[in-house]
C-alpha positions in Angstrom: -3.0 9.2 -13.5 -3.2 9.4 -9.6 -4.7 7.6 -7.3 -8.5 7.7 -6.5 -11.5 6.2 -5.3 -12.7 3.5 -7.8 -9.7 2.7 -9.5 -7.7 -0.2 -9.8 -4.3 -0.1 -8.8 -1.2 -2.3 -8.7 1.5 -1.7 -6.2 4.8 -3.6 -4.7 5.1 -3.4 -1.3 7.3 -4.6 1.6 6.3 -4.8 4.8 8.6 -4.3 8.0 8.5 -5.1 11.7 9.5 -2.0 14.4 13.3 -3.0 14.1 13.5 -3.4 10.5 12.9 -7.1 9.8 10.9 -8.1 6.3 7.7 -9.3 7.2 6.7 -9.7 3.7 7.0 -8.4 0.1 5.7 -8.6 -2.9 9.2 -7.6 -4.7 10.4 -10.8 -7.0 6.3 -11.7 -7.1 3.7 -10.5 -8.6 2.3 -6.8 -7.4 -0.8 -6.4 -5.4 -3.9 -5.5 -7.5 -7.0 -3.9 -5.7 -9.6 -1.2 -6.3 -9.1 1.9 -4.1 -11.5 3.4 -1.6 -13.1 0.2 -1.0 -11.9 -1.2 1.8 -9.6 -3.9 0.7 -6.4 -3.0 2.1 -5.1 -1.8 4.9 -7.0 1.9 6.0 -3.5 3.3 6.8 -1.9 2.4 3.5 -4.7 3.5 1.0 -5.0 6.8 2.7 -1.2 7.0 2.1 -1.2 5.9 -1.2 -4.5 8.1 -2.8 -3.2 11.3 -4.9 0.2 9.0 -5.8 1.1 8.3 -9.2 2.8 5.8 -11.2 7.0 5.5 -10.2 5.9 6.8 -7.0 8.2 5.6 -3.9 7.3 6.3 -0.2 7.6 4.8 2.8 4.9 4.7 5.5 4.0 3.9 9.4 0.8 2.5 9.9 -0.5 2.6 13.0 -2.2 -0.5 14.7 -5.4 1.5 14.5 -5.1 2.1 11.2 -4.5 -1.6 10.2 -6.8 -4.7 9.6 
């Protein structure tokens, strides 16, 4: 099943700095859990992550304007 509006969706995530550096991650804790197309997250990453499906591994640059 792919991504879409209205559905709830669990993802891991790790999120880096410009060089590299871990901000955080939700790898060894429990995933991230949040309905998409509703604004909870990041704009930036649920645009990225809508049409994805399950196994699905990407990486992604959010732009400040595209953040919180």
């Amino acid at each position: 099943m792919e991504i879409a509006d209205n559905r709830v969706v669990t993802v891991h995530f790790t999120l880096t700095d410009a060089d590299g550096s871990v901000i955080t991650t939700t790898h060894g804790h429990d995933p991230l859990v949040y309905v998409h197309g509703t604004g909870g997250i990041v704009r930036g990453l649920e645009a990225a992550l809508a049409g994805k499906k399950a196994g699905d591994q990407f990486e992604v640059e959010i732009a400040p304007e595209q953040g919180f």
